[in-house]
C-alpha positions as CSV (number, residue, x, y, z in Angstrom):
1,X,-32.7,7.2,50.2
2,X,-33.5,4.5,47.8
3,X,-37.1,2.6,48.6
4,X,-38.3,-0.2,47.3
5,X,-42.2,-0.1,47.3
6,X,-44.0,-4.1,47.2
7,X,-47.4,-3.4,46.3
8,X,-46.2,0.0,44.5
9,X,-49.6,0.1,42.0
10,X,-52.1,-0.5,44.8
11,X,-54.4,1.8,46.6
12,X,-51.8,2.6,49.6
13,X,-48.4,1.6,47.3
14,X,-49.2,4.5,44.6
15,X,-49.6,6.8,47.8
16,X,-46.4,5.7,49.6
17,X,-44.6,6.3,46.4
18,X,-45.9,9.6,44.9
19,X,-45.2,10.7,48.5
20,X,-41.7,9.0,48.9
21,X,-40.9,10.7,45.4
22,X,-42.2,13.9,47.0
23,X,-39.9,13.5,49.9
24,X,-37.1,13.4,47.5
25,X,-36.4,9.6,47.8
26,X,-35.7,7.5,44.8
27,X,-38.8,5.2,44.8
28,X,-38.9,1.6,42.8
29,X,-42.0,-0.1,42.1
30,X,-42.0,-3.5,43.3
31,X,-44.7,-5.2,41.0
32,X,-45.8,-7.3,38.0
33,X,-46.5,-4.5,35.9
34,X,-43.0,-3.6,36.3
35,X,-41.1,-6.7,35.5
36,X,-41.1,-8.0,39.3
37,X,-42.8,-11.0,40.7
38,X,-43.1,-11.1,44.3
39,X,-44.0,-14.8,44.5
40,X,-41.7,-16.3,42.0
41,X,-39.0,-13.8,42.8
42,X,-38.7,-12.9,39.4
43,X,-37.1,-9.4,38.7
44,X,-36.6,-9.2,42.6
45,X,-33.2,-9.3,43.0
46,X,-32.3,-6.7,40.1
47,X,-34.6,-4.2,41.3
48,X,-33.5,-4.3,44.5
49,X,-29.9,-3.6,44.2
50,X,-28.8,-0.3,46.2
51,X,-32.0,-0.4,47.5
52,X,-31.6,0.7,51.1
53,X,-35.4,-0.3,52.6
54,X,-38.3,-2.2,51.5
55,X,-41.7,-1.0,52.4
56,X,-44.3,-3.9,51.4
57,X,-47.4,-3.0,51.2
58,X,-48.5,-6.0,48.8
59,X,-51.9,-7.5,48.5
60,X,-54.6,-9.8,47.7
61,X,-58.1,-9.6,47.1
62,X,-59.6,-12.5,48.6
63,X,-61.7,-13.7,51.8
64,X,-60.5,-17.0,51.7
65,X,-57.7,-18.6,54.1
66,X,-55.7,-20.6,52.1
67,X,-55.5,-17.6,49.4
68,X,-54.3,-14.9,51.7
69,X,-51.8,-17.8,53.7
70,X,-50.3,-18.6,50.1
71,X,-50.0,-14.7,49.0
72,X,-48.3,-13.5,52.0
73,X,-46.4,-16.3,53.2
74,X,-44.9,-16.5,49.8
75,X,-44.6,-12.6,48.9
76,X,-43.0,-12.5,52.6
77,X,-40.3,-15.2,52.1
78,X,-39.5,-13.8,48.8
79,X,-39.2,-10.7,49.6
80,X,-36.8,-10.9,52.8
81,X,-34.8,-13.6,51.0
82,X,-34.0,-11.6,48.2
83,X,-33.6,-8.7,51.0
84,X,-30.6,-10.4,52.6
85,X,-29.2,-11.2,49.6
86,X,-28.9,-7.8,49.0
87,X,-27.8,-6.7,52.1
88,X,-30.7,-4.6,52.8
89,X,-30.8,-2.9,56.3
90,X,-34.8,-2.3,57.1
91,X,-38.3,-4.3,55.8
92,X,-41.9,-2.0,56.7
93,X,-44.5,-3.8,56.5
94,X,-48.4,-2.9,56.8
95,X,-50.9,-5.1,58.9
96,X,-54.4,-4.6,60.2
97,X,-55.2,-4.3,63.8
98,X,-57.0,-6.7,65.7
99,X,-55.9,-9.2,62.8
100,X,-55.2,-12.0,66.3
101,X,-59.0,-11.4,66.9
102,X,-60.4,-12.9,63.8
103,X,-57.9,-15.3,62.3
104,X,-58.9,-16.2,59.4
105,X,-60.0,-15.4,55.4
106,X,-57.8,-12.1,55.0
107,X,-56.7,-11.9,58.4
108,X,-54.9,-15.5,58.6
109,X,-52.7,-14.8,55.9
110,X,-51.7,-11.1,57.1
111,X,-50.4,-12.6,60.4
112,X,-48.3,-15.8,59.1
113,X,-47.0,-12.9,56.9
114,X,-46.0,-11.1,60.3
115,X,-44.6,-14.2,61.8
116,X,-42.3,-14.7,59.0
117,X,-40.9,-11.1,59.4
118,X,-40.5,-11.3,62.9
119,X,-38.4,-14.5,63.1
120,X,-36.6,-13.4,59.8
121,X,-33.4,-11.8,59.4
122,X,-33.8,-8.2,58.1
123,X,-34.8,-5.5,60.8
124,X,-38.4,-4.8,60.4
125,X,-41.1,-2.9,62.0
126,X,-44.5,-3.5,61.6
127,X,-47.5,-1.0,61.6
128,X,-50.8,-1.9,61.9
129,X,-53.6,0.3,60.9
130,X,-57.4,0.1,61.1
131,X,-59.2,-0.2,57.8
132,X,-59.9,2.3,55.2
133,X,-62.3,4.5,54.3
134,X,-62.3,2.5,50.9
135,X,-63.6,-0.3,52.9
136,X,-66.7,1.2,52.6
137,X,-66.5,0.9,49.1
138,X,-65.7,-2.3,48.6
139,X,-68.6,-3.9,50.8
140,X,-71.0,-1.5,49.1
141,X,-70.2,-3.8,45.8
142,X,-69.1,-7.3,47.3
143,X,-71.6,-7.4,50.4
144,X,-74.7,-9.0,48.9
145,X,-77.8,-12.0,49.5
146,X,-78.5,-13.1,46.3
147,X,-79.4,-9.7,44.6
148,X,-80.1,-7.5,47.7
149,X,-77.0,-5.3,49.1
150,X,-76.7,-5.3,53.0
151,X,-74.4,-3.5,55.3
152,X,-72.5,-5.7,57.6
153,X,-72.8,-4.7,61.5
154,X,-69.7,-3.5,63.2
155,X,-67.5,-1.1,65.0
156,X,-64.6,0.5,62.8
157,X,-62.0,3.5,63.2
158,X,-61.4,4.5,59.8
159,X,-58.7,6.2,58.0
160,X,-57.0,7.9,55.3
161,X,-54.7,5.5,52.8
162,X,-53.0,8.4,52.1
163,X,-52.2,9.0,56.2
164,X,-51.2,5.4,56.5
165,X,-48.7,5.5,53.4
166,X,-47.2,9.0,54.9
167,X,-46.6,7.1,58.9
168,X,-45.4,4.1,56.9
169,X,-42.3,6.5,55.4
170,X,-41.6,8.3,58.3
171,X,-41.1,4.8,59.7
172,X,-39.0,3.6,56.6
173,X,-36.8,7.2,57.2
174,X,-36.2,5.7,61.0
175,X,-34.4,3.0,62.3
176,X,-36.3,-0.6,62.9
177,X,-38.3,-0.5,65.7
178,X,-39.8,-4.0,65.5
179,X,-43.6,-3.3,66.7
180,X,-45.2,0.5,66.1
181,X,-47.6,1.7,67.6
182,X,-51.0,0.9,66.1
183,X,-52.2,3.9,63.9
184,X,-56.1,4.7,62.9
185,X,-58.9,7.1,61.8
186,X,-59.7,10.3,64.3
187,X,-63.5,8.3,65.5
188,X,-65.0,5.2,65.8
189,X,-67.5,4.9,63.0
190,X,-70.9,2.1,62.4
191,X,-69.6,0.2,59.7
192,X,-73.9,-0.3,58.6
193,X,-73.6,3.2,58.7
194,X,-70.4,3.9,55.8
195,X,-71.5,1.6,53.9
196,X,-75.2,3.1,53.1
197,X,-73.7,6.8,53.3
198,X,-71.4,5.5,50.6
199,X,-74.3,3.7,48.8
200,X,-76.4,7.5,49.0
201,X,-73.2,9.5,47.8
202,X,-72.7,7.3,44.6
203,X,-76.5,7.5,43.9
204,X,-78.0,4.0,45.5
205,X,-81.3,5.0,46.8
206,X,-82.5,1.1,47.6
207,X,-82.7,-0.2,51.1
208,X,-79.4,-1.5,52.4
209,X,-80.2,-3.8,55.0
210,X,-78.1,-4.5,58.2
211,X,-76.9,-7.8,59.1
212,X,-74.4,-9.3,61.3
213,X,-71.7,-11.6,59.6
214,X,-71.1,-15.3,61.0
215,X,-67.6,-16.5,62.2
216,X,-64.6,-14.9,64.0
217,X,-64.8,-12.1,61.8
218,X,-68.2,-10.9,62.4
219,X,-68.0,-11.1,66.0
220,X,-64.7,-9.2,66.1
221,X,-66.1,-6.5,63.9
222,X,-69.4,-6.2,66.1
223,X,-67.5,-6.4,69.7
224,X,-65.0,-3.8,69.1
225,X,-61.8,-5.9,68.6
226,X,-61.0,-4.4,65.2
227,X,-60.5,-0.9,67.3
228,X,-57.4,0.6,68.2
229,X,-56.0,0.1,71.5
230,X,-54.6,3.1,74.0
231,X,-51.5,4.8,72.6
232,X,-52.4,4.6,68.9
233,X,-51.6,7.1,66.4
234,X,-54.9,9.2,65.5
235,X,-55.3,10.7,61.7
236,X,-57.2,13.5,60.8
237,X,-59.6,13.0,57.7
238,X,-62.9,11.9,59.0
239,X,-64.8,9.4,57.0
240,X,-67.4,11.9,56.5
241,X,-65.0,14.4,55.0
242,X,-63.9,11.4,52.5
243,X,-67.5,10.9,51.3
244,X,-67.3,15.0,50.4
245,X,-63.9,14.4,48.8
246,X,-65.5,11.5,46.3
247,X,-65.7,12.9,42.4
248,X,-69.6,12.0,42.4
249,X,-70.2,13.3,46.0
């Protein structure tokens, strides 16, 4: 099978295609570093001929509304343009869970980015997983007041990137299946409580203080609306066992 990959240099796109390549699958890159623009469509259409489905797992790194809504609404209507164009038969696409709860910054733009594939033309299914372990990571060096690192309050169910990218080929192997079921880490986790084991396993020995985010966001990461709901799909690696998997750990 031939699979096109949107996002194919990023931290779940490199998984979904060493694995696809494992798989024996003929795996293209969709991305600027090889000669295709989601957003302007540039490269697009060549690199999708004989392509059979397109898993996009693009992104942005932003917080702000109108940054994520102009990413994903335009790498969306690219992409499943160029994707009937070419005749292609099934789009995967990865989204968060609980995204409806807290609808805005990151989250605003992931569901227009939904609502586009759902009332598009291409057969698609959409997974939606919980956040990563890496999320960890990435608050330990963004989450900050003034010069003083906190750790946001909340309830998470963390998994593997590399589980996620493995579901989201079986999926792309299937047949469309519009909505699948939700997929997520094997526990609910503090999120106060990654983020300073992170900060200990990379060698911060500071005070990390806990404090609860304002807005939509904050209350959905606090109340529990960023967990799973019944029937999800469970992984395996616990975020503890990711922390003993880090190079430094």
């Amino acid at each position: 099978m031939r699979i096109a990959v949107a996002g194919g240099t990023g931290m779940v796109g490199a998984h979904v295609v060493e694995l696809a390549r494992h798989r024996d699958h003929d795996a293209v890159v969709l991305a600027r570093s090889h000669g295709v623009d989601l957003i302007s469509g540039i490269g697009l259409g060549e690199a999708l001929a004989g392509v059979d489905v397109v898993i996009d797992v693009s992104n942005v790194s932003t917080l702000r509304t109108d940054a994520s809504v102009s990413f994903f609404a335009g790498a969306a209507k690219s992409l499943l343009t160029a994707e009937r164009a070419a005749g292609i038969g099934h789009h995967v696409a990865l989204s968060i869970v609980g995204a409806d709860a807290a609808p805005e910054g990151y989250y605003a733009g992931k569901l227009v980015q939904e609502r586009l594939i759902e009332a598009g033309e291409v057969p698609w299914t959409i997974l939606r997983a919980t956040q990563f372990h890496e999320f960890a990571a990435m608050l330990y060096v963004t989450a900050k007041v003034g010069s003083v690192r906190v750790a946001p309050r909340g309830r998470l169910q963390p998994i593997a990137a590399r589980e996620v990218a493995a579901h989201l080929l079986d999926l792309a192997e299937g047949k469309p299946v519009g909505r699948a079921a939700e997929i997520a880490g094997p526990r609910e986790e503090s999120l106060t409580a990654m983020v300073r084991t992170y900060a200990s396993a990379v060698g911060y020995r500071r005070r990390i203080p806990s404090v609860a985010l304002p807005g939509a966001l904050g209350r959905a990461q606090r109340d529990g609306s960023l967990l799973p709901g019944p029937g999800a799909i469970l992984g395996h690696q616990t975020f503890d066992q990711w922390i003993d998997a880090l190079p430094d750990a």
